[in-house]
KEGU-626489 format. One record per residue (C-alpha): x negated, y, z negated; residue number from 1. Coordinates in Angstrom, 3 decimals, decimal comma. Example, Ala and Ser with C-alpha at 12.3 -4.5 7.8 and 13.67 -1.06 7.14 Angstrom:
BEGIN
c1 = -12,300; c2 = -4,500; c3 = -7,800; k = 1
c1 = -13,670; c2 = -1,060; c3 = -7,140; k = 2
END
This chain:
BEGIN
c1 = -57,232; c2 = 6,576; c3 = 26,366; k = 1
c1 = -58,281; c2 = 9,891; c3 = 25,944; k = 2
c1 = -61,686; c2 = 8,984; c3 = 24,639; k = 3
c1 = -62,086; c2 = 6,794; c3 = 27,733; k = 4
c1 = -62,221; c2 = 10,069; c3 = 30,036; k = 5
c1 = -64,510; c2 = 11,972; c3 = 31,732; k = 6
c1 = -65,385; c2 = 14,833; c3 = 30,375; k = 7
c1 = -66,492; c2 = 18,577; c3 = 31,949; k = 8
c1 = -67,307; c2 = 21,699; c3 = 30,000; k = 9
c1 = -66,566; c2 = 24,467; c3 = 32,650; k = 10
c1 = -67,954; c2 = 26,983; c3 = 30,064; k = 11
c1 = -68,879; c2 = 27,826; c3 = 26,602; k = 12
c1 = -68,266; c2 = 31,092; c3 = 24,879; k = 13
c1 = -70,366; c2 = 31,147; c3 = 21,177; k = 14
c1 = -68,065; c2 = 28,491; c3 = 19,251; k = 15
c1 = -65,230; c2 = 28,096; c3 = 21,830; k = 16
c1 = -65,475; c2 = 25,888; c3 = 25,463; k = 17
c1 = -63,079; c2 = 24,928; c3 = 28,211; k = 18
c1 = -63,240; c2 = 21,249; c3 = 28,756; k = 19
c1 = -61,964; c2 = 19,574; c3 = 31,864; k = 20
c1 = -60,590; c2 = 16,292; c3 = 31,915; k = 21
c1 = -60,299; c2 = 15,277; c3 = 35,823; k = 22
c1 = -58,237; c2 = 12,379; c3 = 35,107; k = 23
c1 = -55,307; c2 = 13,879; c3 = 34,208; k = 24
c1 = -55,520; c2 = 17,162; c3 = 36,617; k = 25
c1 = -52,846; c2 = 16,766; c3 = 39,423; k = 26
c1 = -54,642; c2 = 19,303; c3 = 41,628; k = 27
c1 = -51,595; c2 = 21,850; c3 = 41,383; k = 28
c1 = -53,882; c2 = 25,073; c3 = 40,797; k = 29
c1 = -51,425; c2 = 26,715; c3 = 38,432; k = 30
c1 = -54,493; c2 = 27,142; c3 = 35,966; k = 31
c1 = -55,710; c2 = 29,260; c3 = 39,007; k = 32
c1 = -53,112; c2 = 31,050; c3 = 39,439; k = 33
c1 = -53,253; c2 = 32,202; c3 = 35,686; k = 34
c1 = -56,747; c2 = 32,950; c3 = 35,268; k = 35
c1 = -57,463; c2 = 36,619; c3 = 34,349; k = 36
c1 = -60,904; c2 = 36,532; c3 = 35,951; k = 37
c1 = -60,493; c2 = 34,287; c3 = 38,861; k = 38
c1 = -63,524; c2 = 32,223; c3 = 37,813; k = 39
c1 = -61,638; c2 = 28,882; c3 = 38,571; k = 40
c1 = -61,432; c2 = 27,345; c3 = 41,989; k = 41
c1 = -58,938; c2 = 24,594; c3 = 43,568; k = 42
c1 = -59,736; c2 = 22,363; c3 = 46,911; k = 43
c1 = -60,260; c2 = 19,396; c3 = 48,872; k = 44
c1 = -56,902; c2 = 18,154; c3 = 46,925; k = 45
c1 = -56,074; c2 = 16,323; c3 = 50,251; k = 46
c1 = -59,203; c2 = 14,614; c3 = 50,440; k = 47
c1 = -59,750; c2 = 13,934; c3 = 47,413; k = 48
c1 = -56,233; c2 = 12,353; c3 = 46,846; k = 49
c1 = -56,800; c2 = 10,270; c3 = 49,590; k = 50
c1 = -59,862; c2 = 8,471; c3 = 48,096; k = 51
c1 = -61,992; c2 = 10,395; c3 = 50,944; k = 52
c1 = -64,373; c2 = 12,679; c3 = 49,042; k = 53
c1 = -65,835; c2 = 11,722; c3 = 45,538; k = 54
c1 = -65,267; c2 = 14,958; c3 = 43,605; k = 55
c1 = -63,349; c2 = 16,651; c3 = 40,964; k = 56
c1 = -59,844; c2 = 18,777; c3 = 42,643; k = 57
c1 = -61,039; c2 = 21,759; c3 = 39,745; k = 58
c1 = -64,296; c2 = 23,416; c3 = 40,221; k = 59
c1 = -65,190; c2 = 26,862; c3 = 37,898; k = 60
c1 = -66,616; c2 = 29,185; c3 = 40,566; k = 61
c1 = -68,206; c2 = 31,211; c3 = 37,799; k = 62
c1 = -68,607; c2 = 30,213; c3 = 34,336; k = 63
c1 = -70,428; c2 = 33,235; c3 = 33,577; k = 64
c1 = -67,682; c2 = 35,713; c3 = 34,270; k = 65
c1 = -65,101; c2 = 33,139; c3 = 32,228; k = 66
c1 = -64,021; c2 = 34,234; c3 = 29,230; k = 67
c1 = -62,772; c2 = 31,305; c3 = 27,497; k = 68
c1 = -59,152; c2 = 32,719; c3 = 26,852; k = 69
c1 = -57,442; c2 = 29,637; c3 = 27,493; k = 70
c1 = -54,574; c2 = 30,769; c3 = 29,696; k = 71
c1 = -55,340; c2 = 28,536; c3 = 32,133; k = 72
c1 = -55,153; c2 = 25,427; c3 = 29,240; k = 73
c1 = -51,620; c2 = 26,649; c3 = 27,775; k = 74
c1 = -50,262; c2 = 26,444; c3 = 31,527; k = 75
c1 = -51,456; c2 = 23,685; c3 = 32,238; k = 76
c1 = -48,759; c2 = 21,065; c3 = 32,891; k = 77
c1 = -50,665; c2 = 18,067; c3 = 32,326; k = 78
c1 = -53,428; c2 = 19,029; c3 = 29,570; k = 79
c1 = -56,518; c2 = 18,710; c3 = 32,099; k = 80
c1 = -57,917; c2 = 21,901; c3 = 30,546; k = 81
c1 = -58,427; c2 = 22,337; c3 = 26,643; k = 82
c1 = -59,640; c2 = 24,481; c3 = 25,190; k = 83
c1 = -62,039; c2 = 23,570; c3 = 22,271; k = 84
c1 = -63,309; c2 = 25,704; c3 = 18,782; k = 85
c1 = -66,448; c2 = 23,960; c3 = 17,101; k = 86
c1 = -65,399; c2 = 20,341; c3 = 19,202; k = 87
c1 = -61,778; c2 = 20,295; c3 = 17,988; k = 88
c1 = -59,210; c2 = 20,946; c3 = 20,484; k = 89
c1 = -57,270; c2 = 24,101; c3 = 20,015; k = 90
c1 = -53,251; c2 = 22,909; c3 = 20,876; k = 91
c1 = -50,166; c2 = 24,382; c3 = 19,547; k = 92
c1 = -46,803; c2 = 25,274; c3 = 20,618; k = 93
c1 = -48,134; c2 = 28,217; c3 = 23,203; k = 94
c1 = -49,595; c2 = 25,301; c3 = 25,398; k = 95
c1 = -46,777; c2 = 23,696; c3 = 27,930; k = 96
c1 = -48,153; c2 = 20,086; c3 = 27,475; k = 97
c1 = -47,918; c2 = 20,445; c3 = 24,061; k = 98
c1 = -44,637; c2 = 22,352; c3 = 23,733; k = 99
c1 = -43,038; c2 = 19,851; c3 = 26,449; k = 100
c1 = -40,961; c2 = 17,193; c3 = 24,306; k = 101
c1 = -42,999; c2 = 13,350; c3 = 25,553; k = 102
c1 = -41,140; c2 = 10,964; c3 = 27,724; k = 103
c1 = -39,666; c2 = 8,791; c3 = 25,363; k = 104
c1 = -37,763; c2 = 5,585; c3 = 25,439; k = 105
c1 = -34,608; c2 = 4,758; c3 = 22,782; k = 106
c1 = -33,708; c2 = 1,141; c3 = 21,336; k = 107
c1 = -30,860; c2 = 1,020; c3 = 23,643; k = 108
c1 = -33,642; c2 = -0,005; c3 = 26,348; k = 109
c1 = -32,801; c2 = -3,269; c3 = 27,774; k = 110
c1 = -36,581; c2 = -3,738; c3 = 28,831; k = 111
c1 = -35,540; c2 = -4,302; c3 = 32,947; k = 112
c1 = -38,415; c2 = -2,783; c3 = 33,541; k = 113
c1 = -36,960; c2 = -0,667; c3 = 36,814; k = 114
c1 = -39,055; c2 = 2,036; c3 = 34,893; k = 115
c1 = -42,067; c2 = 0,682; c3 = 35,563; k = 116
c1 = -41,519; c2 = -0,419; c3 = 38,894; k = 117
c1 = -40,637; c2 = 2,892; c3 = 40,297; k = 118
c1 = -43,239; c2 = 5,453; c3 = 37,951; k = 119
c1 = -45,185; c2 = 7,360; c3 = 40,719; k = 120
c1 = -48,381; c2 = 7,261; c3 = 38,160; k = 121
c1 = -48,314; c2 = 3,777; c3 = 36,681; k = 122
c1 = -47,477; c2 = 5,074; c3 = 33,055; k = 123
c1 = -45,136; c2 = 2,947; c3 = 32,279; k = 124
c1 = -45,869; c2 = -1,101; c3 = 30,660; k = 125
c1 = -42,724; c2 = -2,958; c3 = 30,016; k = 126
c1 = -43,168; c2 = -6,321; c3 = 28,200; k = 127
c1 = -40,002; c2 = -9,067; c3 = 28,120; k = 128
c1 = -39,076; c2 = -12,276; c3 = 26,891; k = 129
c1 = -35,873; c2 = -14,104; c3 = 26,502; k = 130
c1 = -34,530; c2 = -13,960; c3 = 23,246; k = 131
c1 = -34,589; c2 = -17,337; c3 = 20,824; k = 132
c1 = -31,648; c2 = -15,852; c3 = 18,607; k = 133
c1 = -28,692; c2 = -18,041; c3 = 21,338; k = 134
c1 = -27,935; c2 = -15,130; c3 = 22,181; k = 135
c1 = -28,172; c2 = -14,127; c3 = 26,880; k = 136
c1 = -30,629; c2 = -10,953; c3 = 26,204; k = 137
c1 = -34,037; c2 = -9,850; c3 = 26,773; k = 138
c1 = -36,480; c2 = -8,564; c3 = 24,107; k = 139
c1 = -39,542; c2 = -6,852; c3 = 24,425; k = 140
c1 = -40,938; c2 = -3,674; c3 = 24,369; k = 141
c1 = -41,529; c2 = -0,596; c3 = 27,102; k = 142
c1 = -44,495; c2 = 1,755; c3 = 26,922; k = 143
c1 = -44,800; c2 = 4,956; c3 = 27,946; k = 144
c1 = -48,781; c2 = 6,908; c3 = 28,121; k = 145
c1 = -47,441; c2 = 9,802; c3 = 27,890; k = 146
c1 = -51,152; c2 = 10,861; c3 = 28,427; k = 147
c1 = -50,771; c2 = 10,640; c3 = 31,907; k = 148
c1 = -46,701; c2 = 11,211; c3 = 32,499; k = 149
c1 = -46,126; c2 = 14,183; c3 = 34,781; k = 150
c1 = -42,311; c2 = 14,372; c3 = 33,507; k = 151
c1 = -41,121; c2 = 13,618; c3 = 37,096; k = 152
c1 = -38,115; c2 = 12,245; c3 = 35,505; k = 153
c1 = -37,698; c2 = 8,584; c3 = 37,694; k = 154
c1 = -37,846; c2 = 6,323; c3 = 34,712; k = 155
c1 = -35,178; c2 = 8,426; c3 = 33,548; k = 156
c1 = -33,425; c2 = 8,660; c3 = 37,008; k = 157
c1 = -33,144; c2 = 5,067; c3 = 37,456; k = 158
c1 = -32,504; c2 = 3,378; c3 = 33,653; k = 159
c1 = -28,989; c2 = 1,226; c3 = 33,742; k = 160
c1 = -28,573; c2 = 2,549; c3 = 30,253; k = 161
c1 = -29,762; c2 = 6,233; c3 = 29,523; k = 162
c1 = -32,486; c2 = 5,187; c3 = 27,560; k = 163
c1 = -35,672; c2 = 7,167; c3 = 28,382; k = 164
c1 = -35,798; c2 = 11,185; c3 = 28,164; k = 165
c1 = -37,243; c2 = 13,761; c3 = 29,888; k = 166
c1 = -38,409; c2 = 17,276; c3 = 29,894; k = 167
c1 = -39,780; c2 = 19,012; c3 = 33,111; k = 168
c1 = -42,382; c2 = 21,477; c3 = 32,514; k = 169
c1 = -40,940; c2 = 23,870; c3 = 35,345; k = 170
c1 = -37,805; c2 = 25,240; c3 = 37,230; k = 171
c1 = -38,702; c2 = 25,881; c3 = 41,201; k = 172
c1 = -38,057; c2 = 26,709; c3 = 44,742; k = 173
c1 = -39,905; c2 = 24,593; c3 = 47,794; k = 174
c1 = -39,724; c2 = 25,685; c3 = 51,132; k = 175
c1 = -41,087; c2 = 24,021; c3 = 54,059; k = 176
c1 = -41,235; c2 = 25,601; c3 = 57,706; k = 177
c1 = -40,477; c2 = 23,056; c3 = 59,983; k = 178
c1 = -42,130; c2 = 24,754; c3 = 63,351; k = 179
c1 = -45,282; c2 = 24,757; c3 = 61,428; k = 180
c1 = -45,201; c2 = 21,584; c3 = 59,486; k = 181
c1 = -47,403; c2 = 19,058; c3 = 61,665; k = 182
c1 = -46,594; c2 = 15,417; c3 = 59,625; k = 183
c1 = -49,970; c2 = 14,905; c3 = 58,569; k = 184
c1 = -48,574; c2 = 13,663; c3 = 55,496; k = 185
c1 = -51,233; c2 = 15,880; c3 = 53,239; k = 186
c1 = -48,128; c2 = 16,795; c3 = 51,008; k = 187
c1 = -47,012; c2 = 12,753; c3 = 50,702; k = 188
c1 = -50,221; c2 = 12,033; c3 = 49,740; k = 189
c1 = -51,246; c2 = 14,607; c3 = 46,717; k = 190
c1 = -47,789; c2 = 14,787; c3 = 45,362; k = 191
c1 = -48,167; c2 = 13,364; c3 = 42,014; k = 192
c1 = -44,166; c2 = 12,692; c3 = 41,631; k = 193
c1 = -43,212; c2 = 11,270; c3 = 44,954; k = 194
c1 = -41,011; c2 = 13,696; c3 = 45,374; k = 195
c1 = -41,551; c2 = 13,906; c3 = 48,955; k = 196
c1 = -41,880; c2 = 11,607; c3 = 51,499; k = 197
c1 = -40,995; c2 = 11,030; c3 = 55,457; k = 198
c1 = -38,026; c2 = 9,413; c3 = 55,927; k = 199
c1 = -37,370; c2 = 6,169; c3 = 58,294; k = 200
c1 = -35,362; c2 = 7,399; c3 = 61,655; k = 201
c1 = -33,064; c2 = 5,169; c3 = 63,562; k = 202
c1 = -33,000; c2 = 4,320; c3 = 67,130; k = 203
c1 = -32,082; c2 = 7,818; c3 = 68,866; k = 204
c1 = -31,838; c2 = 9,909; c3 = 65,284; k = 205
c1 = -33,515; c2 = 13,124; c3 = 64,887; k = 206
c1 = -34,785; c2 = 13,447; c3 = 61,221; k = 207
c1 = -36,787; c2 = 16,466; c3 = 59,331; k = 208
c1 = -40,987; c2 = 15,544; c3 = 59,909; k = 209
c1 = -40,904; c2 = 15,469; c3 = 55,567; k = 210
c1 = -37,887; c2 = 15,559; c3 = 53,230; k = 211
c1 = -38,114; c2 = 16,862; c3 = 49,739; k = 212
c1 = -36,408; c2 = 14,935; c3 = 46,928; k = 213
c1 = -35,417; c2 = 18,030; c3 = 44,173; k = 214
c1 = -34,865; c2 = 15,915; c3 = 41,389; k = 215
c1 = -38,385; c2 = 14,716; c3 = 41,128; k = 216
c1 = -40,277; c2 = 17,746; c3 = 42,206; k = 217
c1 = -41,343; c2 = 19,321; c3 = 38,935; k = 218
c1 = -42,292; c2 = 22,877; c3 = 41,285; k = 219
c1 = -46,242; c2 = 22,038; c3 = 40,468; k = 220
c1 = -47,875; c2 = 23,806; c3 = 43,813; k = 221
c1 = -50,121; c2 = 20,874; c3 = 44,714; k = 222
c1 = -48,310; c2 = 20,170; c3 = 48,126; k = 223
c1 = -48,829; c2 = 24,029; c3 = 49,192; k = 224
c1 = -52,470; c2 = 24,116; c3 = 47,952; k = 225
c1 = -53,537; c2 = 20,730; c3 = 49,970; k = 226
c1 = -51,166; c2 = 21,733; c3 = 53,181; k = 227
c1 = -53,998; c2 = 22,377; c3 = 56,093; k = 228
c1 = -51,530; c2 = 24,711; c3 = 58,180; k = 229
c1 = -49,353; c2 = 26,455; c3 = 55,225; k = 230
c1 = -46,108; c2 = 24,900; c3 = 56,066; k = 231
c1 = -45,141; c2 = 24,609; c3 = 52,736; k = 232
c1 = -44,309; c2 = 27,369; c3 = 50,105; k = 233
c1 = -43,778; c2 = 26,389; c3 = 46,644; k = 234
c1 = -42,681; c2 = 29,007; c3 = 43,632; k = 235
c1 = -42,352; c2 = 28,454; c3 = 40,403; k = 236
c1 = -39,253; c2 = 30,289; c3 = 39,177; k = 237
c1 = -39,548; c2 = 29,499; c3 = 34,983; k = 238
c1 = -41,455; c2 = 27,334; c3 = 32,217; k = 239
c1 = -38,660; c2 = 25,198; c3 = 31,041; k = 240
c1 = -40,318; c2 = 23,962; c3 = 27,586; k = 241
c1 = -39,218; c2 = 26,194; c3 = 24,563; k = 242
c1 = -42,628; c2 = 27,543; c3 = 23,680; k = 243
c1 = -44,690; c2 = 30,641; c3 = 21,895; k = 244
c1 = -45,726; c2 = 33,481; c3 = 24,093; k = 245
c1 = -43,385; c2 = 31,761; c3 = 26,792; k = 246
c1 = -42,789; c2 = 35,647; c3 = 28,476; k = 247
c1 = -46,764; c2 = 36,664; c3 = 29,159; k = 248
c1 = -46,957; c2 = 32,986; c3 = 30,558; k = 249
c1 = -44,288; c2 = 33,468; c3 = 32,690; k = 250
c1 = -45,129; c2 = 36,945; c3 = 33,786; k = 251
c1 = -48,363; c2 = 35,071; c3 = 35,584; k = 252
c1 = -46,870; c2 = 32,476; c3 = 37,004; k = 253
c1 = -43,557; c2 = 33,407; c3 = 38,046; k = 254
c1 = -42,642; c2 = 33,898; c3 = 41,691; k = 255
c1 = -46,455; c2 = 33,750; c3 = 42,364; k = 256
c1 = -47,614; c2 = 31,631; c3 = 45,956; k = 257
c1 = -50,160; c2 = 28,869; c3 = 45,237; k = 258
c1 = -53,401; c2 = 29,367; c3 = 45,357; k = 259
c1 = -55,628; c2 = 29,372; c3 = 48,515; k = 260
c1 = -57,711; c2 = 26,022; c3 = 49,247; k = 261
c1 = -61,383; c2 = 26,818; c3 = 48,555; k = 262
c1 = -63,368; c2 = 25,454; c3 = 51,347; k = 263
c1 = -65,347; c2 = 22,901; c3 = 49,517; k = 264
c1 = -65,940; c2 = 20,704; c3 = 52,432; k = 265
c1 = -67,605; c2 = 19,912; c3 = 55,882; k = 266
c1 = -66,728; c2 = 17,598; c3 = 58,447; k = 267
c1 = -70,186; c2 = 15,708; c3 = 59,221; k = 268
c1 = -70,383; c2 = 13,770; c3 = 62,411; k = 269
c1 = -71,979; c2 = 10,646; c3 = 63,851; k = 270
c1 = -73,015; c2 = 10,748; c3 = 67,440; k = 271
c1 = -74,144; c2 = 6,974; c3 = 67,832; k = 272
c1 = -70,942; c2 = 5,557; c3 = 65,988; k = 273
c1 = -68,609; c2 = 7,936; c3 = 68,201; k = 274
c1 = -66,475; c2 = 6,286; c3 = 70,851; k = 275
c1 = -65,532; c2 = 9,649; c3 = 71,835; k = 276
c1 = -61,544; c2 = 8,808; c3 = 71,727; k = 277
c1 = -60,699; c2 = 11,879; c3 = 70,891; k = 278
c1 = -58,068; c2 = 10,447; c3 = 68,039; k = 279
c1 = -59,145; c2 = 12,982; c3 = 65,380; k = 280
c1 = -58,955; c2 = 15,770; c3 = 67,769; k = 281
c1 = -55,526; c2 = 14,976; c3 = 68,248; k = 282
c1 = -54,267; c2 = 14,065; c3 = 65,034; k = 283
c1 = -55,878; c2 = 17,489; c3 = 63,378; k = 284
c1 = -53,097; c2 = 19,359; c3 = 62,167; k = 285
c1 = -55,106; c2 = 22,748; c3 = 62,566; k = 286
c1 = -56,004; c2 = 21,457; c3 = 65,956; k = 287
c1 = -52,345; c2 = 20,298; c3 = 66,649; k = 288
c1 = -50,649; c2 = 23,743; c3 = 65,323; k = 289
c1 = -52,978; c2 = 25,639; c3 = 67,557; k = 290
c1 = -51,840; c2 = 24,000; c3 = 70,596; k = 291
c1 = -48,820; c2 = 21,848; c3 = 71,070; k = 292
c1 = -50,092; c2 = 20,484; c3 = 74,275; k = 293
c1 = -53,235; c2 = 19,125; c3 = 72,046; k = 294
c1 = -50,552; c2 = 17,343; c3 = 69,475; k = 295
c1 = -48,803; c2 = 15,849; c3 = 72,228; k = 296
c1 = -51,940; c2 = 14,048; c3 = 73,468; k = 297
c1 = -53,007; c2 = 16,018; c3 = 76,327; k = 298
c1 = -56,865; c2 = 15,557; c3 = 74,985; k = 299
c1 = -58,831; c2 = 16,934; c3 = 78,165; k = 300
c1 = -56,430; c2 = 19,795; c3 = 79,885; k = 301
c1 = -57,710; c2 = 22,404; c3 = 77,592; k = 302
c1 = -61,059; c2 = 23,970; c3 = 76,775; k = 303
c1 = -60,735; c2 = 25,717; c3 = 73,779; k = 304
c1 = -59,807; c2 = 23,984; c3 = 70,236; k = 305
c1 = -59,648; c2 = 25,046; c3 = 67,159; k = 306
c1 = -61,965; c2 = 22,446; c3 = 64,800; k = 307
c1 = -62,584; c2 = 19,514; c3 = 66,528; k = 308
c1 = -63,344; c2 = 18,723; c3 = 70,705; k = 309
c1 = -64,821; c2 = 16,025; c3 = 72,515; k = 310
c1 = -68,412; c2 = 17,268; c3 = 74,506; k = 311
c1 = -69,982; c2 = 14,851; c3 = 76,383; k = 312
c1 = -68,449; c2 = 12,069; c3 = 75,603; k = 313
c1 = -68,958; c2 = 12,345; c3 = 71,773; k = 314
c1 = -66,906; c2 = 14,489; c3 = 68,793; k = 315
c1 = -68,125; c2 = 17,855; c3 = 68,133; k = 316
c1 = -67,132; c2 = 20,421; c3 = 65,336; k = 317
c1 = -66,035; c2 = 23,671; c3 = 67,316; k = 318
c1 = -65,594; c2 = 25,580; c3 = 63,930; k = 319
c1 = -65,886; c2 = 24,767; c3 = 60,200; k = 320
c1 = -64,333; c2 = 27,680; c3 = 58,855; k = 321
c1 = -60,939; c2 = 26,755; c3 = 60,111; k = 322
c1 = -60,673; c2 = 22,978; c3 = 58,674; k = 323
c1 = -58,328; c2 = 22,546; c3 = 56,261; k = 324
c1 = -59,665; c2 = 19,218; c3 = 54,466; k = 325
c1 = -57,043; c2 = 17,181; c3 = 54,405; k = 326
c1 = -59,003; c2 = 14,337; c3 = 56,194; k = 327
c1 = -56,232; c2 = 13,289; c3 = 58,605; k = 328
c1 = -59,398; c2 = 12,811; c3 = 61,333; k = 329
c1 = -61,692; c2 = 10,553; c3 = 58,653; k = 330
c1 = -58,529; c2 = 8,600; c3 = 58,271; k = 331
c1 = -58,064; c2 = 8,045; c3 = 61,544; k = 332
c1 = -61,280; c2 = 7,167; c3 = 62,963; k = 333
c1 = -61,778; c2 = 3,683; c3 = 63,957; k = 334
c1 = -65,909; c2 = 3,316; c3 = 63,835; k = 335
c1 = -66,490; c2 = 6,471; c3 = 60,344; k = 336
c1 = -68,438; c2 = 8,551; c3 = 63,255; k = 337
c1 = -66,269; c2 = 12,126; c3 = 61,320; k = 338
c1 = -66,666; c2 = 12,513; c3 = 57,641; k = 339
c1 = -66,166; c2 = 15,285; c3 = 55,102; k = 340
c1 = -68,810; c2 = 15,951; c3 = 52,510; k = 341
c1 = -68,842; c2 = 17,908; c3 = 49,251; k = 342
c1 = -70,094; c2 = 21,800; c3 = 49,877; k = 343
c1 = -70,437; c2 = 23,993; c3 = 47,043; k = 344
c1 = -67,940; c2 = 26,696; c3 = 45,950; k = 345
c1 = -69,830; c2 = 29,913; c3 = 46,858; k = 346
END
């Protein structure tokens, strides 16, 4: 599989580079986080994640001022950064996808295949016959890629007989403010473990606008980086895999807020598609946490927005700068007259 990927050196130091494999990057920004330099740069997860933007969720901002020290590699949870001497990658025991044990699967399996039903990534191929031996059981076999597991821990959650084990790459704390959270369902979308998601209400019930399932959060940040409004807080509170030079690691990780979404984006408009409805005006969570009259539909009581207003009939874009990318309005358009479009990291 891994010779099937993309491939992106980010930048090249006399015999050493950092490689990027996009494939396997979750969009969490801890490499960010850890940097030394801050050469590397983390956006547009939201719209990206939602198939709305064809571009990578990693970008290096600077390549000349990288050093090539690998940190950002070895805390990696996923191995979408290696680090390579003379072509061969450089992995050991000081790199957390290489120091976390592999979701594995015992002979007790019974090859149900609730495993692969309910894997947020697809990792999982289970493959079952009945059995010729007389005998009422299933044979077969269950696969795990453990190339693109994110150790979520559902195959293990849900398997009638304790067959598949996991380790979690971290131990965290997610917080979510609820006056600030405006369901756009960024979070639901990039969250590589589907460990959130917005529950079902009954007639008359008041529920929470996104719940957070614990067990399969593994603390990765890549809800807080793609949240357009900063309603959600996630902190990483310890590396869980024994590893080598586990404390330095931690000291750049721990306790530290996610990383700021670079503004790689624009919203581009169409005037002669617009039907000037004024849908993506409403349903902009920037627009919406600005004004609470604007979220609850009143389109054309106030002047002032914060992105997005309807002039003359059509959409216009009252201010770049403040768009979060999450894509909520592309989504929502019926005719594609709003769009966002790849900018370059300055």
């Amino acid at each position: 599989m891994q010779n099937e990927m993309r491939l992106s050196v980010f930048s090249e130091k006399k015999d050493r580079q950092l490689v990027y494999q996009p494939e396997k990057c979750i969009g969490c920004g801890t490499c960010v986080q850890a940097c030394p330099k801050g050469t590397l740069s983390i956006g547009a997860v939201g719209a990206v994640a939602r198939g709305l933007l064809d571009a990578y969720f990693l970008e290096m901002a600077k390549s000349e001022d990288c050093l090539v020290c690998g940190i950002c590699a070895k805390v990696c949870p996923t191995g979408a950064l290696e680090l390579r001497q003379e072509g061969k990658p450089l992995t050991d025991m000081s790199y957390i996808s290489r120091a976390m044990r592999p979701t594995s699967v015992n002979e007790s399996c019974v090859h149900c295949g609730l495993c692969e039903d309910i894997c947020p990534q697809g990792c999982i191929e289970v493959t079952r016959e009945i059995s010729t031996d007389g005998k009422l059981k299933v044979i077969g076999k269950t696969h795990i890629d453990t190339e693109c597991c994110v150790h979520c821990g559902w195959c293990a959650a849900v398997c009638p007989v304790n067959a598949i084990s996991v380790e979690k790459p971290f131990e965290g704390r997610w917080s979510r403010d609820e006056n600030v959270c405006q369901t756009c369902h960024t979070c639901i979308n990039v969250c590589p473990a589907n460990a959130i998601f917005n529950k079902k209400a009954k007639s008359g019930e008041r529920v929470e606008k996104i719940t957070h399932r614990p067990d399969a959060c593994i603390y990765c940040g890549a809800c807080a980086v793609a949240c357009p409004v900063d309603a959600i807080d996630v902190r990483k509170t310890a590396i869980l895999p024994e590893m080598e030079k586990k404390v330095p690691l931690e000291k750049k990780l721990i306790e530290v807020p996610a990383p700021e979404d670079a503004l790689r984006t624009q919203l581009e408009t169409d005037d002669d598609a617009c039907l000037g409805c004024g849908n993506c005006v409403i349903v902009c969570p920037v627009n919406a946490f600005d004004n609470r009259e604007l979220a609850a539909g009143y389109l054309y009581d106030m002047d002032e927005k914060a992105i997005l207003g309807v002039k003359n009939g059509k959409i216009s874009v009252v201010n770049q700068e403040r768009c979060g990318g999450d894509g909520t309005c592309a989504l929502i358009c019926p005719v594609d007259a709003i769009r966002l479009v790849k900018k370059e990291v300055e």
